[in-house]
C-alpha positions in Angstrom: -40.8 25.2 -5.3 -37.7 27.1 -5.1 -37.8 29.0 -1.8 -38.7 24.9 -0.6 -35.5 24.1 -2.7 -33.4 26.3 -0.3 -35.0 25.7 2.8 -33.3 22.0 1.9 -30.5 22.5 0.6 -29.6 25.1 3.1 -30.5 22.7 6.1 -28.7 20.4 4.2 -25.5 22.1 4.4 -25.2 22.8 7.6 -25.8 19.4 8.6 -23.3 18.0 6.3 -19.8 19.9 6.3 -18.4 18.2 3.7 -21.0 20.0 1.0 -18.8 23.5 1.7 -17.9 23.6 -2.5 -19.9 25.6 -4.6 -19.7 23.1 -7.6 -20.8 20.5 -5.2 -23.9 22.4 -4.0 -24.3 23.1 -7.5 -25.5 19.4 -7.9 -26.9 19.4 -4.6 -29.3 22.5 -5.9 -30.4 20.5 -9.1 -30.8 17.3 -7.5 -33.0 18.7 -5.0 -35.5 20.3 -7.1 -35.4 17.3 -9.2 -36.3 15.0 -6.2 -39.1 17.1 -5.4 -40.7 16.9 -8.6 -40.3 13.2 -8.7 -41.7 13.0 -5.1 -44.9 15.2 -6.4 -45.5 13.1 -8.8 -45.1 9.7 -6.8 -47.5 11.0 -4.6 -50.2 11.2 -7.4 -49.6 7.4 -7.4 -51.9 4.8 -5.7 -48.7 2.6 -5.3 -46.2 5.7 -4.9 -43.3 4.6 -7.7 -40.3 6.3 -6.7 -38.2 7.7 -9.8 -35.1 8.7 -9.1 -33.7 11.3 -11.3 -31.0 11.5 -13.7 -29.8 14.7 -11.4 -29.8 12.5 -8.0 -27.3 10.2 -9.7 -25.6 13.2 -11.3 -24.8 14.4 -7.4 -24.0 10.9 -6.3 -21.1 10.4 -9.4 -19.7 13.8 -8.0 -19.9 12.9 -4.4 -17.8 9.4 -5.6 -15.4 11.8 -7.9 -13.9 14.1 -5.0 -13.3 11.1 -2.8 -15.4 11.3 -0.5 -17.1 8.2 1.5 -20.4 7.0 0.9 -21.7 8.2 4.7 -21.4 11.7 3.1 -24.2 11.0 0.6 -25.9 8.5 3.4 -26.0 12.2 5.0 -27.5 14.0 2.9 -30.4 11.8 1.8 -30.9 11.5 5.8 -30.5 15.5 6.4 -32.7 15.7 3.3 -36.3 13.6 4.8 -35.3 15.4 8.1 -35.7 18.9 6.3 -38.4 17.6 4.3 -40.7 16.2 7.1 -40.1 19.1 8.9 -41.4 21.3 6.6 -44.4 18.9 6.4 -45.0 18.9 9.8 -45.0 22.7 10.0 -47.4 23.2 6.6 -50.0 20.2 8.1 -49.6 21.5 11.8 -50.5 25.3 10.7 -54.1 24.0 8.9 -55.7 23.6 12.3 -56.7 19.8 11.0 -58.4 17.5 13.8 -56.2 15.9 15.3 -56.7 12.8 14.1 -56.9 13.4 10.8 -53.4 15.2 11.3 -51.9 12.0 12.5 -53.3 9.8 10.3 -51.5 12.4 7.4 -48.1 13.1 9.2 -47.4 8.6 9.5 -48.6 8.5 6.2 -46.0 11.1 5.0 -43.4 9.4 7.1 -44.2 6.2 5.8 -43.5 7.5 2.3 -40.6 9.5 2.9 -38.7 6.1 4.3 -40.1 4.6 1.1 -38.6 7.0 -0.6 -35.3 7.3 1.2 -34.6 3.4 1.3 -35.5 3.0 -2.9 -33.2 6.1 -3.5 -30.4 5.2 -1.4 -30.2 1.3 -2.5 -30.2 2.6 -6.3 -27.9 5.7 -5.7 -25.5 3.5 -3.7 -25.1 1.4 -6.9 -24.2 4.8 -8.8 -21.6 6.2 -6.2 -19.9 2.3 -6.4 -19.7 1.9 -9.8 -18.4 5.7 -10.3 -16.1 5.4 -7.2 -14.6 2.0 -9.1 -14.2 3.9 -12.4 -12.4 6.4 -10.6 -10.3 4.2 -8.9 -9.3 2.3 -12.2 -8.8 5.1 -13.9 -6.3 6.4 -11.0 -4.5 3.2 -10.8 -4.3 3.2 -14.7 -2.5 6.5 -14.6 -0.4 5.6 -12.0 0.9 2.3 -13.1 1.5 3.9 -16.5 3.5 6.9 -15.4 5.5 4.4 -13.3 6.0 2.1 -15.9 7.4 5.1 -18.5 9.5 6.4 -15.7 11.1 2.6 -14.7 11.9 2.5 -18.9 13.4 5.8 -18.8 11.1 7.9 -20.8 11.5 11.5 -20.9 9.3 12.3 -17.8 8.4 15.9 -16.3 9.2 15.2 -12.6 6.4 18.0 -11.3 4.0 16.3 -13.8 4.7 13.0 -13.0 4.7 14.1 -9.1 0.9 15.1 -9.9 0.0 12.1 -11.2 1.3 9.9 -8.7 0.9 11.8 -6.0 4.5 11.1 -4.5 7.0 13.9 -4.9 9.9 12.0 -7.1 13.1 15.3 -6.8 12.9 13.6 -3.3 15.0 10.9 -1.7 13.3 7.4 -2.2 14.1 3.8 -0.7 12.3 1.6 -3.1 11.0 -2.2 -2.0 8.6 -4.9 -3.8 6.6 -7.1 -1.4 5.4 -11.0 -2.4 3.5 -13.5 -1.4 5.1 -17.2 -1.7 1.6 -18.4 -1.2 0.1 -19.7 -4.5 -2.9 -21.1 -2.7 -3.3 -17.7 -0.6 -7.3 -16.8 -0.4 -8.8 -13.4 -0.4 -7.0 -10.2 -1.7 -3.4 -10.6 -2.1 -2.3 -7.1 -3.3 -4.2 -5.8 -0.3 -2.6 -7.7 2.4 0.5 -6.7 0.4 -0.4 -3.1 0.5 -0.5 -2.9 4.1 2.4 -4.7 4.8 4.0 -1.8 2.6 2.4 0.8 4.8 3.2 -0.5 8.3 7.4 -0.3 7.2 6.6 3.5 6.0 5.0 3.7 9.1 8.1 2.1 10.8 10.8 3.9 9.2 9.2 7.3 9.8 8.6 7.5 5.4 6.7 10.7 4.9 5.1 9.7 1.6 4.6 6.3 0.2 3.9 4.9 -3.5 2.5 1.4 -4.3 1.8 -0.2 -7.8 0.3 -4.1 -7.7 3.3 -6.1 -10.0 0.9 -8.8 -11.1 -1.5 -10.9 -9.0 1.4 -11.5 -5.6 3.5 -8.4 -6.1 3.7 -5.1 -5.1 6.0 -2.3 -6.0 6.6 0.1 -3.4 8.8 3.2 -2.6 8.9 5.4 0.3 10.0 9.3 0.5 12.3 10.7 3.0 12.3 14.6 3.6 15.9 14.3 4.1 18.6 12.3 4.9 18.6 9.6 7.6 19.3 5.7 8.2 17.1 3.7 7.9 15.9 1.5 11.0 16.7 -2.2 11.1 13.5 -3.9 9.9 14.9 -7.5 10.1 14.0 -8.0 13.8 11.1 -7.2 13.4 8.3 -10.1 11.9 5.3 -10.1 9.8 2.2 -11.5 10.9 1.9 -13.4 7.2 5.4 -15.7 7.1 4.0 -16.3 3.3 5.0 -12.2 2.5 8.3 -11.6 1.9 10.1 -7.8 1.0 13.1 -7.1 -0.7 14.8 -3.7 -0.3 16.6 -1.5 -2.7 19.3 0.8 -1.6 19.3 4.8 -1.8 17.9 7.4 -4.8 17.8 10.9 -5.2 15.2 12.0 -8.0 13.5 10.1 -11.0 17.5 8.2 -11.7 17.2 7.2 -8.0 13.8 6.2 -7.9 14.8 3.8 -11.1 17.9 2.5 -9.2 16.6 2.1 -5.8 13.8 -0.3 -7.7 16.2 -2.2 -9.6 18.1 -3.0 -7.2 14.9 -4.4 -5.0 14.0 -6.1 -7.8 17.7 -7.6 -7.7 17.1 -8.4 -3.9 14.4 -10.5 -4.8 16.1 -12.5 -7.7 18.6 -13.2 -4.9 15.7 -14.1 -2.3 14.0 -16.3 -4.7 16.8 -18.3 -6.2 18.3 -18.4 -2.4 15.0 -20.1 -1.6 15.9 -18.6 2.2 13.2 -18.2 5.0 14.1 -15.3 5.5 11.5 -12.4 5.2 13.8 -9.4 4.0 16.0 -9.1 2.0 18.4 -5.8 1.7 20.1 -5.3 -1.8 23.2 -3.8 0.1 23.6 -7.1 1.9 23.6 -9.6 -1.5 24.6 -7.0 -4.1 28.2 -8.7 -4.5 26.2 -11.8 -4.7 24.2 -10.7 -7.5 26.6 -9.4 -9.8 27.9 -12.8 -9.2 25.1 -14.9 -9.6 25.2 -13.9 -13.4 27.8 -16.2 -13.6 26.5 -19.4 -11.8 29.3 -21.7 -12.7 31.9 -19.4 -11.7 30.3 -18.9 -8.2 30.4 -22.5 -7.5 34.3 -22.5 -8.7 34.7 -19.4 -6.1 32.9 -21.4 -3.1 34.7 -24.5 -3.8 38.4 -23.1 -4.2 38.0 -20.6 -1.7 36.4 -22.6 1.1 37.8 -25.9 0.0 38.4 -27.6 4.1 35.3 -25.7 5.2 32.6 -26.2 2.7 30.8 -29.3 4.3 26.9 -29.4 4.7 27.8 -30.8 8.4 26.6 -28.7 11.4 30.8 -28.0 12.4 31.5 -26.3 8.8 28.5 -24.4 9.2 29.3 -22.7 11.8 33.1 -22.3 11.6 32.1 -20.5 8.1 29.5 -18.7 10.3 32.4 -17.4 12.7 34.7 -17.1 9.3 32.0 -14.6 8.2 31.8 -12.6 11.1 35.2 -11.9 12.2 36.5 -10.8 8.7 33.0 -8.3 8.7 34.3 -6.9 12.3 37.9 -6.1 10.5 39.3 -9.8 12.6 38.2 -8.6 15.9 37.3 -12.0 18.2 35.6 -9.5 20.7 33.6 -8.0 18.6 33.1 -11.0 16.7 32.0 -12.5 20.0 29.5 -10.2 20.9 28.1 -10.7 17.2 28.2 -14.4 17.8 27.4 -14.6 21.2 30.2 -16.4 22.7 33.1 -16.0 24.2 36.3 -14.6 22.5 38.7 -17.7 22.9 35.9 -19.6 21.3 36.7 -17.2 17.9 40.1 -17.6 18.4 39.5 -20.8 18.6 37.5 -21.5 15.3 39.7 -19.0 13.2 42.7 -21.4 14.2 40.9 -24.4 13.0 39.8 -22.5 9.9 42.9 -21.6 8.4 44.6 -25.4 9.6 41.5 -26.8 7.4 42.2 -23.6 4.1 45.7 -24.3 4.5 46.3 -20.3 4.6 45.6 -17.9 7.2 42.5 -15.9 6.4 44.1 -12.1 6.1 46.6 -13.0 2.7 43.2 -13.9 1.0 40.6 -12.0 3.1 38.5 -10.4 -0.1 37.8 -13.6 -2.1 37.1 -15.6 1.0 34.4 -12.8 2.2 32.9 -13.0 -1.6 32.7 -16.8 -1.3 30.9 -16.6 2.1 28.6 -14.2 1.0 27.9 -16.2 -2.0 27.6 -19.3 0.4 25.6 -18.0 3.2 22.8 -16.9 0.4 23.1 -20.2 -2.2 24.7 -23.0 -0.3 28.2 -24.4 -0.4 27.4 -26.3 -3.5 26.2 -23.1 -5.3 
């Protein structure tokens, strides 16, 4: 049986590239010889049970642990009845049988090498799945609880915990957690969520990219940068799912940045969520002030109301003149560039910025901090706070 065993397995191989490790033809070697001696003794049998053996299942758990697909074991069963009929063929063809009779022989050895290929496949597909999703679990498992030490601040080997995650923390990092506002949402949340996360590492030219499922909605996510660089504007862009929404953490360098960089996304989101905006991202380094703030609720509202007392209606008109308040103290009191921001003309800034500081009282340089602190606090929480 053995020169048999390698007229397979060798045929095998060379139809299948992905069977280039020893260790793997290792397993293909013993599940081979044990196939054929299940096959001999199915044959025995009027009905032709098909036993598969505890060395087919063997090779199909470490198909599923080196990550491979499922097509690659598809392949070898298939490369496998083409071997094996072919050797049949040749062994009936050289008996100088009527022809016939050799027919008859050669369909009824096809017949039973389908047989045997379907009932081998449907229960070895079971095997690879259920090792694949042990795997899996176990990976996720790891990776969530590395994170999770890492996040807390436990003493943490960066090269070891690089390994295990498989995202190189000495790095640079941009860390971001994606949502979904949709408590009715069908299907798999934390995948839609995951590939949300991917397309912005695809946009922002990330060369590695780390996710960890937060709960049942949530994702964590953080991207690697081989060095430094700005990031690209995500907020013109839009997502196909208006229910996700991202929040984005500012800059880290190494395991303390890959800590900060998440805290502060997570601080992006508080923001996003008590905000209760439509807006779909949310950068830390636009509502940090507002945070550090927001600890203090009460206060806020006494900033917004003594600081934008004249201008602090829920009318259209207050709106915008706090709109065009915003903007010209952000472009150092520039009405050009405050125009081009706004998309009007330069008197019409003038104009507004007059009216302002009739309806403060003040004009808007002598007090310039607290008033861009209020608006900031405003444009995210509402005038009433």
């Amino acid at each position: 049986m053995i020169p048999l065993v390698d007229r397979l397995d060798s045929r095998i191989v060379a139809l299948v590239p992905g069977l280039a490790d020893r260790e793997l033809q290792h397993d293909l070697r013993a599940s081979t010889r044990a196939q054929l001696h299940s096959l001999l003794v199915a044959f025995t049998d009027d009905d032709f049970n098909v036993v598969v053996p505890p060395e087919a299942h063997t090779l199909a758990r470490t198909v599923a642990r080196r990550g491979l697909e499922m097509r690659v074991l598809m392949h070898i069963y298939r490369a496998g009845q083409q071997a094996g009929t072919e050797y049949m063929a040749d062994v009936i063809t050289e008996q100088d049988l009527p022809y016939a009779f050799e027919r008859a022989i050669l369909l009824r050895l096809f017949e039973l090498a389908n047989k045997w290929l379907g009932i081998s496949l449907e229960l070895l597909t079971d095997t690879f799945v259920e090792e694949r999703e042990l795997s899996l679990r176990d990976v996720f498992t790891r990776r969530a609880e590395t994170v999770r030490a890492i996040l807390a601040g436990d003493a943490t080997d960066p090269d070891t915990a690089s390994r295990r995650l498989g995202y190189r923390l000495p790095g640079r990092h941009v860390a971001f957690v994606v949502w979904s506002d949709d408590a009715a949402a069908d299907g798999d949340v934390i995948a839609a969520l995951d590939r949300v996360a991917a397309s912005i590492a695809e946009r922002v030219g990330a060369t590695n990219k780390l996710t960890v499922p937060s709960g049942a909605r949530g994702l964590w996510a953080w991207l690697a940068f081989d060095s430094a660089t700005d990031l690209v504007d995500l907020r013109a862009d839009r997502l196909a799912d208006s229910s996700i929404r991202v929040a984005l953490g500012g800059w880290g360098t190494g395991v303390a940045g890959f800590r900060r960089s998440h805290r502060e996304a997570v601080a992006a989101r508080a923001v996003a969520q008590s905000a209760g905006g439509s807006e779909w991202l949310t950068d830390y380094r636009d509502v940090e002030l507002v945070h550090l703030l927001s600890a203090d609720r009460e206060g806020m509202r006494a900033l917004i109301s003594r600081e934008l007392a004249g201008i602090d209606g829920q009318d259209v008109g207050s709106a915008r003149l706090r709109q065009t308040l915003h903007v010209y103290l952000q472009c150092q009191r520039s009405p050009d560039a405050a125009a081009k921001v706004l998309g009007v003309h330069k008197n019409t800034v003038r104009y507004r910025i007059q009216r302002v500081e009739e309806l403060l009282g003040h004009d808007v340089e002598g007090r310039r901090l607290q008033l861009e602190t209020a608006l900031a606090c405003a444009a995210t929480y509402g005038v009433s706070g």
